[in-house]
Structure formats: C-alpha cells, structure tokens
C-alpha positions as CSV (number, residue, x, y, z in Angstrom):
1,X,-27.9,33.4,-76.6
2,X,-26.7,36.9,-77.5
3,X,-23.3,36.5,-74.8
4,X,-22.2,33.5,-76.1
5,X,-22.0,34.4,-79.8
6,X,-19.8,37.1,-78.3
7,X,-18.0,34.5,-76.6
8,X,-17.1,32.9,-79.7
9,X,-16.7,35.6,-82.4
10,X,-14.1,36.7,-79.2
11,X,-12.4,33.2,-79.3
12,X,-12.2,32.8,-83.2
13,X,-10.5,36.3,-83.5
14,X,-8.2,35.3,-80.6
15,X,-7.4,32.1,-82.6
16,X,-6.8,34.0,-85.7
17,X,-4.5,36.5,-84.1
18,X,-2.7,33.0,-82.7
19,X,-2.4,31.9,-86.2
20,X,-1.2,34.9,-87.8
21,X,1.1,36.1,-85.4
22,X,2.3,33.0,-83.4
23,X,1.3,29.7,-85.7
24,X,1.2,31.3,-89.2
25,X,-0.3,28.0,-90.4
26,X,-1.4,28.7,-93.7
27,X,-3.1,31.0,-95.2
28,X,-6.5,29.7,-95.9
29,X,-7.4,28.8,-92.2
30,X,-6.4,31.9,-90.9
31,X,-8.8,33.4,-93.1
32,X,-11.3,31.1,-92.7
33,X,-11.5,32.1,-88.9
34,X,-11.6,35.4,-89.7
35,X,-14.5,34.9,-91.6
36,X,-16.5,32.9,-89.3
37,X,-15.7,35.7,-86.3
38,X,-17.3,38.2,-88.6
39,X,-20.1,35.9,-89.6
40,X,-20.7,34.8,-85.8
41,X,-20.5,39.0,-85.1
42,X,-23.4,39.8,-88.1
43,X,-25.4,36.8,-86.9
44,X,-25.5,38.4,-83.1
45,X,-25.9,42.0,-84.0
46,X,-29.5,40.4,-86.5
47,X,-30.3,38.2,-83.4
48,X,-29.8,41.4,-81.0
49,X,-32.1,43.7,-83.3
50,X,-34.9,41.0,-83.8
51,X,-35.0,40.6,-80.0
C-alpha cells in the first residue's frame, strides 16, 4: 500500500502546483491540497516504519 500513497501525495502536489500556477482557483483549495499531500506523505512514511 506504501506506492500508491506515493502515487497520490505525487498527484495532489501536482494538482496544487496546477492550481497555483495555472488555475489559481482560490485560495483555500489550493491549500487544502497542499495539506492533504503532506498528510498522505506523514501517513506513508508511519505506515513505512510500522512495516
């Protein structure tokens, strides 16, 4: 399960980079997916360790 929480923390950044650069939607979503990369990045490097 480790690879695909890489997979997404990869394609939330991506999205966020979209947003800010491209998009620039507002400000609160683009945060909010910056947030849930680094959550989704904490949660695999705990799941990584435990394993």
């Amino acid at each position: 399960m480790g690879p695909i929480l890489w997979v997404v923390v990869a394609v939330l950044v991506v999205l966020w980079l979209l947003g800010f650069v491209v998009v620039h939607v507002t400000g609160f979503f683009i945060h909010i997916l910056l947030i849930l990369a680094v959550l989704a990045a904490i949660f695999a490097l705990f799941d990584r360790s435990r394993a």
